[in-house]
C-alpha positions as CSV (number, residue, x, y, z in Angstrom):
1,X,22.4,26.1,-22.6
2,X,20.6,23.6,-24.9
3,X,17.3,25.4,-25.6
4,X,14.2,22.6,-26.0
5,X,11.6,24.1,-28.6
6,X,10.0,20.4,-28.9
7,X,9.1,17.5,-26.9
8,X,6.7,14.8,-28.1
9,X,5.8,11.4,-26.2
10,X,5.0,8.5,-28.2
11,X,1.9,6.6,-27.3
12,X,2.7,4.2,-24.1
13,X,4.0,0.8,-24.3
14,X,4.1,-2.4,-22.0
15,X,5.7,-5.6,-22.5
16,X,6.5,-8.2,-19.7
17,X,9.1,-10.2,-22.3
18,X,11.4,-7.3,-22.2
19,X,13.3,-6.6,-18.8
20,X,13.0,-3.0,-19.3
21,X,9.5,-1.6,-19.2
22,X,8.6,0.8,-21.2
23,X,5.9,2.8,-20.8
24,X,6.8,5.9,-23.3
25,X,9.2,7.1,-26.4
26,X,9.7,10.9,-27.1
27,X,11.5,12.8,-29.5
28,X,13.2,16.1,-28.6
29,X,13.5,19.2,-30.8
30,X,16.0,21.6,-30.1
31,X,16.6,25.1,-30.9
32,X,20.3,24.5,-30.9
33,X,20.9,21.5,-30.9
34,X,20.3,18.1,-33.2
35,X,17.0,16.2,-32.6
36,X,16.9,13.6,-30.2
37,X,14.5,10.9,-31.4
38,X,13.4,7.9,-29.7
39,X,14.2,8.5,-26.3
40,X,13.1,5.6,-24.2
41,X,11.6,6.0,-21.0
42,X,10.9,2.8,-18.9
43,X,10.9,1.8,-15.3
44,X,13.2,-1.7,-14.4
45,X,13.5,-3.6,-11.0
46,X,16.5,-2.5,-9.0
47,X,19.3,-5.0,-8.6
48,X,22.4,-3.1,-7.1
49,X,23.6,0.0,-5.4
50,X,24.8,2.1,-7.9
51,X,23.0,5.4,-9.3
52,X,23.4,4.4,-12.5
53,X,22.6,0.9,-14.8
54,X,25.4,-0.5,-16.9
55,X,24.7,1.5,-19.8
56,X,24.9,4.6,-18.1
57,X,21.4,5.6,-17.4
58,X,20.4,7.9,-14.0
59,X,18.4,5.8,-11.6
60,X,15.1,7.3,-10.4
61,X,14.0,5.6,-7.1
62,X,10.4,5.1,-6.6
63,X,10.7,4.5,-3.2
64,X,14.2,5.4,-1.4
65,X,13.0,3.1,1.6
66,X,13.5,-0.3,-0.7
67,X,14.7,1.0,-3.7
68,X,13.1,-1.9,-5.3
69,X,12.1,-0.1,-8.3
70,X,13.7,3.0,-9.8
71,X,12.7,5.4,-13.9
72,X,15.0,5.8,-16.4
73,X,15.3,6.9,-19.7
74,X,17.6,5.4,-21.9
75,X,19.0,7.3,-24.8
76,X,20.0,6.8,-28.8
77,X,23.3,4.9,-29.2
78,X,24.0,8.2,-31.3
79,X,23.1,10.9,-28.9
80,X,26.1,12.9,-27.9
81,X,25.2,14.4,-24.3
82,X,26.9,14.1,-21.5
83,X,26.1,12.0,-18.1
84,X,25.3,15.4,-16.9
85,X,23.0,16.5,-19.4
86,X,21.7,12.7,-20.0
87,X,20.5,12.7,-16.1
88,X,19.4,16.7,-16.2
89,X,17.2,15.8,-19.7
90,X,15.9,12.1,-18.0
91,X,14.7,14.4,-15.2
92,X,12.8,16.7,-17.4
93,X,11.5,13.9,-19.8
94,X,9.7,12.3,-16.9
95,X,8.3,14.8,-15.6
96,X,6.8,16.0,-18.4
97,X,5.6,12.8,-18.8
98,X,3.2,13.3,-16.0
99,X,5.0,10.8,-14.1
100,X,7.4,12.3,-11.6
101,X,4.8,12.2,-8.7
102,X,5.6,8.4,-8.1
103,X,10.0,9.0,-8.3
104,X,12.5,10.3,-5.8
105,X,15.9,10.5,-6.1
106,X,19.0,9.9,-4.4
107,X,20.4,12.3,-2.2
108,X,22.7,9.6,-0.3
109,X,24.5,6.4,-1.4
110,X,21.8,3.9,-0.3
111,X,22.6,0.7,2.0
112,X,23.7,-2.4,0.1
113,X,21.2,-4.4,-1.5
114,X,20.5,-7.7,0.1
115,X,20.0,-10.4,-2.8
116,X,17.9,-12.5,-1.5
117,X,17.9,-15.3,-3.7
118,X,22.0,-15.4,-3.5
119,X,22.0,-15.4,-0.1
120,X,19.6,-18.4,0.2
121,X,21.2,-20.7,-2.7
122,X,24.4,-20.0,-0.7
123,X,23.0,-21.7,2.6
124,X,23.7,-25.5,3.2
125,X,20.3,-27.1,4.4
126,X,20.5,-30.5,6.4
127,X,18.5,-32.9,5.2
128,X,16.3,-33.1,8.5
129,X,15.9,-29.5,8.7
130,X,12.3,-28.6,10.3
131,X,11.6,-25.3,10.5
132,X,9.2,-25.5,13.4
133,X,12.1,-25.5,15.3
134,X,12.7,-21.9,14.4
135,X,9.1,-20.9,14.0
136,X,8.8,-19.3,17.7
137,X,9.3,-16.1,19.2
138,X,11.5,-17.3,21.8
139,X,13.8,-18.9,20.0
140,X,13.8,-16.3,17.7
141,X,14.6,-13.8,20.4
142,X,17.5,-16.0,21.4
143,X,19.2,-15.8,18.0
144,X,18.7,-12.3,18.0
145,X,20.2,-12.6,21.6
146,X,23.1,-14.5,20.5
147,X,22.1,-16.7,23.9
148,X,24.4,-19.6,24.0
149,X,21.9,-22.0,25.1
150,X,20.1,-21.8,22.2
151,X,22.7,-23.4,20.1
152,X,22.7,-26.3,22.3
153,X,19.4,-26.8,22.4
154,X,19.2,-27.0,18.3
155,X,20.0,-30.0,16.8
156,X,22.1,-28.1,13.8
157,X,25.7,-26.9,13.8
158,X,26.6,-23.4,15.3
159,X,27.8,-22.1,11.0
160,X,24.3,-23.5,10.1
161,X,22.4,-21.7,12.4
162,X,24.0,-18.2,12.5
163,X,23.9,-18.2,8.3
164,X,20.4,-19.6,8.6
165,X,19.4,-16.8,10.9
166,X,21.2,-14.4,9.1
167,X,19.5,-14.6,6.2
168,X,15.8,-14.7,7.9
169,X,16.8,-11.9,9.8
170,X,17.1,-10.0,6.6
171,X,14.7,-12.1,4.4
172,X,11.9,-10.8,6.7
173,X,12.8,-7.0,6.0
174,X,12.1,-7.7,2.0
175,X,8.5,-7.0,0.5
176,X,6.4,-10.0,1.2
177,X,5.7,-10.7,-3.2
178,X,9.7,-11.3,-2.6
179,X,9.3,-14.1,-0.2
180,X,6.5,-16.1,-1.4
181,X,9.1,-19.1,-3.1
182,X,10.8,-19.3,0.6
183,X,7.8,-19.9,3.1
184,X,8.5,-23.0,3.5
185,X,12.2,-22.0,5.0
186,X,11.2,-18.7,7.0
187,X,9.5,-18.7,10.2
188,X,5.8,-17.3,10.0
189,X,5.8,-15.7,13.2
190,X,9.4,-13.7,12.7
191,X,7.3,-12.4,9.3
192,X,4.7,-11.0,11.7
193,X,6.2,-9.7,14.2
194,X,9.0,-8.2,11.5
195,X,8.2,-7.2,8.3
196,X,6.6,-4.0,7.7
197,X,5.3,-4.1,4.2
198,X,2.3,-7.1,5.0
199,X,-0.5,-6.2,3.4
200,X,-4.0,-7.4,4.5
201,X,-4.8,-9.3,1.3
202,X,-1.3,-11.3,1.9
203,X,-2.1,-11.8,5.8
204,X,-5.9,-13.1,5.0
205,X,-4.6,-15.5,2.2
206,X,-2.0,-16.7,4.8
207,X,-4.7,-16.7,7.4
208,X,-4.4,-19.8,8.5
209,X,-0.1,-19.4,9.2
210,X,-0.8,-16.4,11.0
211,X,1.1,-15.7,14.2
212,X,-1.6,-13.0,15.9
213,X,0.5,-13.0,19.1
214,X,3.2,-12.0,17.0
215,X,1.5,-9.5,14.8
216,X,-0.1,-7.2,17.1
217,X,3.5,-5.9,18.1
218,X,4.2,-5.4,14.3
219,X,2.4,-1.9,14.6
220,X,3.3,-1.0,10.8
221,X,1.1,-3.3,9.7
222,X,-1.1,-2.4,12.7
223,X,-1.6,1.4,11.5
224,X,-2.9,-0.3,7.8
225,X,-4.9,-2.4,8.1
226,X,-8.7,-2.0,8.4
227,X,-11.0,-2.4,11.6
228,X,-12.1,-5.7,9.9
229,X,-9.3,-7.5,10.5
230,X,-8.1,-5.8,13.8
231,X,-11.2,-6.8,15.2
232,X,-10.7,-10.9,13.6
233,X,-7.2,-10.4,15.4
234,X,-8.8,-9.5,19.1
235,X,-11.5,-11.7,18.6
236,X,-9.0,-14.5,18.1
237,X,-6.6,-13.4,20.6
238,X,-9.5,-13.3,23.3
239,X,-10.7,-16.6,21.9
240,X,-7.4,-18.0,22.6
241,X,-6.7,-16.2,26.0
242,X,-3.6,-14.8,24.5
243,X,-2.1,-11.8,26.1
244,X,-3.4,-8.4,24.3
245,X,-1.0,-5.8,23.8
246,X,-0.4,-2.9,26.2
247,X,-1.1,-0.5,24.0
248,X,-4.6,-1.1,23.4
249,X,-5.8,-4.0,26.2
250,X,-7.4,-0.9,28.0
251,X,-8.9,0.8,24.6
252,X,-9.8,-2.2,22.1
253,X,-12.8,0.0,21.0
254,X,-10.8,2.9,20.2
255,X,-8.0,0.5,18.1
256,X,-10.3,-1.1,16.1
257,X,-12.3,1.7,14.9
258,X,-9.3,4.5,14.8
259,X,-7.5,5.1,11.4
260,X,-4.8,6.9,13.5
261,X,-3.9,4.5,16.3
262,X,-0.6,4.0,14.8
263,X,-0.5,6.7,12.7
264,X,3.3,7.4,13.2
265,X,4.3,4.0,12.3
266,X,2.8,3.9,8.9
267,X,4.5,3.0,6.2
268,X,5.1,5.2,2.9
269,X,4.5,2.8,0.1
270,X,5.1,6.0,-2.3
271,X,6.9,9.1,-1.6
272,X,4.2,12.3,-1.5
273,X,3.8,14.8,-4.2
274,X,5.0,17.5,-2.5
275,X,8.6,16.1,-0.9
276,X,9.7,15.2,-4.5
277,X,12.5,17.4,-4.9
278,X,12.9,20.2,-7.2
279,X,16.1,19.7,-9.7
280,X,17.4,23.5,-11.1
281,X,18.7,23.1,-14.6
282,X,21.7,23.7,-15.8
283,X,22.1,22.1,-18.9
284,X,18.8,22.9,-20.5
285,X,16.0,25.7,-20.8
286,X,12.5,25.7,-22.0
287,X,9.0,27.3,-21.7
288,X,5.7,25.6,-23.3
289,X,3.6,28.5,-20.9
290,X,0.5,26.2,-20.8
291,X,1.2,24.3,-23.8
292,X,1.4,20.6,-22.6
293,X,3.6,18.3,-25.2
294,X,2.0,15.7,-27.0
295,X,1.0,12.8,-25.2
296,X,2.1,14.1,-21.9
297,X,-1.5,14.3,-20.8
298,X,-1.3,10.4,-20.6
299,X,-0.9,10.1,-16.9
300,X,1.5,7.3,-15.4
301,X,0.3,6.3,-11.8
302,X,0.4,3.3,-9.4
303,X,3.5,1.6,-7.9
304,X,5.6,1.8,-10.1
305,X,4.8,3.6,-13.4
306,X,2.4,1.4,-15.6
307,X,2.9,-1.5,-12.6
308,X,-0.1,-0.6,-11.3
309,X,-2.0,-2.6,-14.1
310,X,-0.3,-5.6,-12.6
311,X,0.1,-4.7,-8.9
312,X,-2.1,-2.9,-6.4
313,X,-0.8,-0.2,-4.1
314,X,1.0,-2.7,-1.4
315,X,2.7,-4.9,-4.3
316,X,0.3,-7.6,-4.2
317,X,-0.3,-8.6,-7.5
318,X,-4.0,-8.0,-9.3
319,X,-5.5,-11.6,-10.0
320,X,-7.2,-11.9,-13.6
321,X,-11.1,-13.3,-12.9
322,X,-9.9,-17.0,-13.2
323,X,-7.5,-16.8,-10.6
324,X,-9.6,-15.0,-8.1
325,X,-12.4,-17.1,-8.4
326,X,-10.2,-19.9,-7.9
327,X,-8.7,-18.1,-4.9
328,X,-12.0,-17.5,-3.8
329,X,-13.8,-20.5,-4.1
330,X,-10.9,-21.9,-1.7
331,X,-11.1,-19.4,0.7
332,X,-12.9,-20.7,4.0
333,X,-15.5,-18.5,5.2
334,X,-13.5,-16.7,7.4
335,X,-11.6,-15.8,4.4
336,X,-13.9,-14.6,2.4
337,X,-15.6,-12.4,5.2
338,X,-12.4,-11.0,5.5
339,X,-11.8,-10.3,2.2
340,X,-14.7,-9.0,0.8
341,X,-14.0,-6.4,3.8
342,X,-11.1,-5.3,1.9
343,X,-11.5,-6.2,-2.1
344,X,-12.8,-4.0,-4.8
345,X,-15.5,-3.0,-6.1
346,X,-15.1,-5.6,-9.2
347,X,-15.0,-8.5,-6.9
348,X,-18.0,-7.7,-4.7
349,X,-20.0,-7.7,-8.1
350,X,-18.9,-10.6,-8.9
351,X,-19.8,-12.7,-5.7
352,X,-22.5,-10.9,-4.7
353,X,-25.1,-14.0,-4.3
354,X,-22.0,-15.8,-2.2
355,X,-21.1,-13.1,0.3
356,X,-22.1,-11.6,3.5
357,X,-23.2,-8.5,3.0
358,X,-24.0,-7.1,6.2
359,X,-20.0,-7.3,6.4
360,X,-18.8,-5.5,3.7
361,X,-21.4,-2.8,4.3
362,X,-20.1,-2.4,7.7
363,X,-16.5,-2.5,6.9
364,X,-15.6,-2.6,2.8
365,X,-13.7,1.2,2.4
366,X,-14.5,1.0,-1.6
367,X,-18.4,1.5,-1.2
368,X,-19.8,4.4,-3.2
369,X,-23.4,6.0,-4.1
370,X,-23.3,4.4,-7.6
371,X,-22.6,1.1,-6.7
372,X,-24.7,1.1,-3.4
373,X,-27.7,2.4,-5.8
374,X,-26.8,-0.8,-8.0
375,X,-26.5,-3.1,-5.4
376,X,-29.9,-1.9,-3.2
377,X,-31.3,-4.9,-2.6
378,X,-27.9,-6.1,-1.1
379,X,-27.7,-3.4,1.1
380,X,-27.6,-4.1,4.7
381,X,-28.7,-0.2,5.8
382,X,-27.8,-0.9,9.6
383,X,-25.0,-2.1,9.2
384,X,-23.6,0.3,6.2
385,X,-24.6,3.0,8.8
386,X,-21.4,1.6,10.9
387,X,-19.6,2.0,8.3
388,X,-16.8,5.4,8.7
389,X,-14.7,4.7,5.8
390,X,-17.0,5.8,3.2
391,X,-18.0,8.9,1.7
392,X,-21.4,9.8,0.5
393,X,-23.4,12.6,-0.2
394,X,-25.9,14.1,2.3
395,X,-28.2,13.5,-0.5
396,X,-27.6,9.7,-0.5
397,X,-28.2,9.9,3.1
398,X,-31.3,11.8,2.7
399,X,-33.0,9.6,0.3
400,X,-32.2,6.3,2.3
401,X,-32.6,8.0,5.7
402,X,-35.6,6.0,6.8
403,X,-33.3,2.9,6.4
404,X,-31.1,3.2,8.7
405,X,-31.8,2.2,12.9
406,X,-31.8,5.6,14.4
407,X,-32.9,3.9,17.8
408,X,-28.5,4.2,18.2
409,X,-26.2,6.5,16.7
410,X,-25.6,6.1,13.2
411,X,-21.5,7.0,12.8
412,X,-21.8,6.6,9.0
413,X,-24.4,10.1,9.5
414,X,-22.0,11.5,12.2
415,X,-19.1,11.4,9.9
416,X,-21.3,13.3,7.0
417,X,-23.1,15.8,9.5
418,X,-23.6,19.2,8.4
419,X,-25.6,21.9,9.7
420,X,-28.6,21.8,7.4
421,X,-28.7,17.8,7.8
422,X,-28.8,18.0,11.4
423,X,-31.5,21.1,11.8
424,X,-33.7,19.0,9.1
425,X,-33.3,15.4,11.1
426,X,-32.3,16.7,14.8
427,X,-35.4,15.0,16.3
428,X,-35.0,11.7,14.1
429,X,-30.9,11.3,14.5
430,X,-29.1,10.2,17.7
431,X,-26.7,13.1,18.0
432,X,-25.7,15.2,21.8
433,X,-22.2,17.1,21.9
434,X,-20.2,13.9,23.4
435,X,-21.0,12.0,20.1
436,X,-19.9,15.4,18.3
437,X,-16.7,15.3,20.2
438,X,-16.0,11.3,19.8
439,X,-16.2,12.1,15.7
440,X,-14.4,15.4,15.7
441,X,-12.1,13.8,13.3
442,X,-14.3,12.7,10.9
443,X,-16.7,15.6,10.6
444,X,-15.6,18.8,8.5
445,X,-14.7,21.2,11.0
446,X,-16.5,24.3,9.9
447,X,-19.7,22.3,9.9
448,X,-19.1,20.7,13.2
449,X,-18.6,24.3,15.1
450,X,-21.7,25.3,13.4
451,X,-23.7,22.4,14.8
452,X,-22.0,22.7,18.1
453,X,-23.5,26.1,18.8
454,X,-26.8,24.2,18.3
455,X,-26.0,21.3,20.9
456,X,-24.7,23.6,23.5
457,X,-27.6,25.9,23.4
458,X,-30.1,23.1,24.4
C-alpha cells in the first residue's frame, strides 16, 4: 500500500470563468511513493450518466436524488496511479478537506439525465401556440390520461402535443433555477402541483402565477414551507371558496402551525452526515492521530461545496443588495409580508423602516437575542410571543417578560419552558397540562416531565 506521510491543502479558490470550480489544491507526500503536487479539487455541474468525466475523474454526487452537482479531484497530467487508486485518493482528499459531509456516492447506475434544454430546442412550436390552453389541471390530467378527447379538443397536431407534454412532464421534475428561461412554455399550475424542489422564496416571487388549488396537493413543498405562507395559501383558498384539501379541511390550525404535518414527504436537499458511506481503503494507508493537515480546517459547506456563497440551501440564488432592493421595491405588499417572513437576517436590517414588523416577529425563523436586542424598538412583543420557530434563552425571556400579553398563552414561552421558569412566573404565565400536552414537541422533555408533576398536583 501507498503510505501517505503528507497532505497539505492550498488556500481555497473560486472562479465563475472556469467550468470547473475549484475550491482547493493539495500536495501529497508519500512515504513510498513520488510527491503528488497540485492536486485539484473542485465541484462541476453534472451533465451525463457516467461515474466518471472525460478525463477520467471519479464523480462524487452531492445529491443522488438529482445528481445535479457531483466533487472531484482532478490529478497531475504526470501522476501515474491508477483509476483505482485516483478514485480511493479523490475519496480521502475530500474528506480531509472537511468537505465530505455535503457528497454521496454512487452505489447504482443512476437514471438517464434529462437535458432539458435539448429536449426543448428539439420541439417544433406553432406559431399560435398559447399556453393557457395547457395551463389547467384537467387538461393536464388528460394528457397524463392519454384521453382521446383531449386531442380533439386542442387545436395542435397529435406529434405536437405528445412531445410538448412529454417534455413538461419531465421539465416540471427539474430544480426550479433550471426552468426559469421556459415559464413562458410550461404550465404554472403542473409546476405546483409537480415539482418537488419549490422553494418559498421562488413561489412568493411567482406569487402572482401561483396555482394554490394546485399546490396544496404538492405536499413536498407543503412539509417546507413556513406557517406564513400556509396560512396566505388558506386564506386565499377560503377567499376564493376553492375546495381545501382533505387532509387538513378538518385541522387548518394544526397545518399551519405544525413543522411535521408532512414530515414524510420532505425533501433531502443534502444527504445527512451520518448515511455518507464509509469507503475501506485499499490502495492507501495513513495516520495523522489528531494532527489535522494544513488548511484542512477550512471548512467547505452549503449546496454544493463553495456554492453556497452564490446559492442558499434550496438553489435559489443569493441577490447582491442592488438586486434585492430592486426585487424588493417591486414586490407588492403581499410580497414583501411574505418575504420578510422568510428572508435573513441581512434583509430585515436593511428594510426595517419599510416593513411590517408585527409579521416577521410572529413568523421570521432567523430571529435571534442579538438582533432582537438591536432591533427593540421594532419589536412587536405580542406578536414575537407567537412566534415557535425561534430559539432564545430563558434569560431573554426573563428580561422582556413584562412585554409580552400573558392575558393568552404565550407559545413562544411554552416552547422555552423549564422548570425554574415556570415555578418563578406560574401565577403570571397562561400554562395548565392541556397546553403542556399541545407543545410536547417543542418543549425539552426532561423539563416538561418535571413541570408536569407540578400541573398534575394542583
Amino acid at each position: 500500500m501507498l503510505k501517505i506521510k503528507k497532505i497539505e491543502f492550498m488556500k481555497v479558490l473560486y472562479d465563475d470563468a472556469l467550468t470547473q470550480n475549484i475550491f482547493s489544491i493539495a500536495n501529497i507526500t508519500f512515504s513510498n511513493y513520488e510527491t503528488i503536487n497540485g492536486a485539484l479539487l473542485y465541484w462541476q455541474q453534472n451533465h451525463s450518466e457516467e461515474h466518471f468525466t472525460k478525463e477520467g475523474d471519479y464523480k462524487f454526487f452531492y445529491d443522488l436524488a438529482k445528481a445535479q452537482y457531483f466533487a472531484s479531484v482532478k490529478f497531475p497530467k504526470d501522476c501515474k496511479l491508477t483509476r483505482e487508486q485516483r478514485q480511493e485518493l479523490a475519496y480521502i482528499l475530500l474528506e480531509e478537506r472537511g468537505a465530505i459531509g455535503t457528497y454521496s456516492f454512487l452505489s447504482t447506475k443512476p437514471k438517464v439525465h434529462f437535458h432539458l434544454k435539448k429536449a426543448f430546442d428539439a420541439l417544433d412550436f406553432p406559431e399560435d401556440f398559447d399556453l393557457s390552453l395547457f395551463d389547467s389541471l384537467t387538461v393536464l390530467r388528460a394528457l397524463e390520461e392519454n384521453d382521446e378527447s383531449i386531442y380533439v379538443s386542442l387545436p395542435y397536431d397529435r406529434d405536437f402535443i405528445t412531445s410538448y407534454f412529454n417534455w413538461i412532464r419531465l421539465a416540471v421534475q427539474q430544480h426550479h433555477s433550471k426552468l426559469l428561461p421556459y415559464l413562458n412554455r410550461i404550465p404554472f399550475s403542473y409546476i405546483c402541483s409537480i415539482n418537488p424542489y419549490l422553494s418559498e422564496q421562488f413561489l412568493i416571487e411567482h406569487l402572482d402565477r401561483l396555482n394554490l388549488e394546485a399546490l396544496q396537493h404538492n405536499k413536498s413543498v407543503l412539509a417546507r414551507v413556513t406557517s406564513s405562507f400556509k396560512r396566505y395559501l388558506i386564506d386565499e383558498l377560503l377567499k376564493n371558496k376553492k375546495h381545501i384539501h382533505p387532509d387538513f379541511v378538518d385541522q387548518i390550525d394544526d397545518f399551519i402551525e405544525s413543522n411535521i404535518f408532512y414530515r414524510s414527504f420532505e425533501i433531502v436537499f443534502l444527504p445527512e452526515a451520518d448515511e455518507i458511506p464509509v469507503m475501506d481503503l485499499t490502495y492507501f494507508e495513513y495516520d495523522r492521530g489528531s494532527y489535522k493537515w494544513g488548511g484542512s480546517e477550512h471548512l467547505v459547506k452549503g449546496i454544493p461545496s463553495l456554492i453556497s456563497q452564490k446559492y442558499d440551501r434550496y438553489g435559489d440564488i443569493r441577490l447582491t443588495n442592488q438586486q434585492m432592493d430592486t426585487k424588493f421595491t417591486n414586490f407588492t405588499k403581499t410580497q414583501q409580508k411574505l418575504f420578510t417572513a422568510v428572508c435573513e437576517l441581512h434583509w430585515l436590517s436593511r428594510y426595517k423602516n419599510d416593513i411590517d414588523w408585527s409579521y416577521v416577529c410572529q413568523y421570521n425563523e432567523h430571529l435571534t437575542e442579538d438582533f432582537l436586542s438591536a432591533h427593540l424598538k421594532y419589536v412587536d412583543f405580542e406578536a414575537l410571543g407567537l412566534n415557535t420557530d425561534i430559539a432564545v434563552d430563558t434569560a431573554f425571556l426573563e428580561k422582556y417578560i413584562h412585554r409580552f400579553n400573558h392575558t393568552k398563552i404565550v407559545p413562544l414561552i411554552i416552547r422555552h419552558l423549564t422548570e425554574d421558569f415556570y415555578l418563578s412566573h406560574k401565577d403570571e404565565i397562561q400554562v395548565n397540562i392541556d397546553v403542556l400536552y399541545r407543545y410536547i414537541e417543542s418543549i425539552d422533555l426532561e423539563e416538561f416531565a418535571r413541570i408536569e408533576v407540578h400541573l398534575t398536583e394542583q
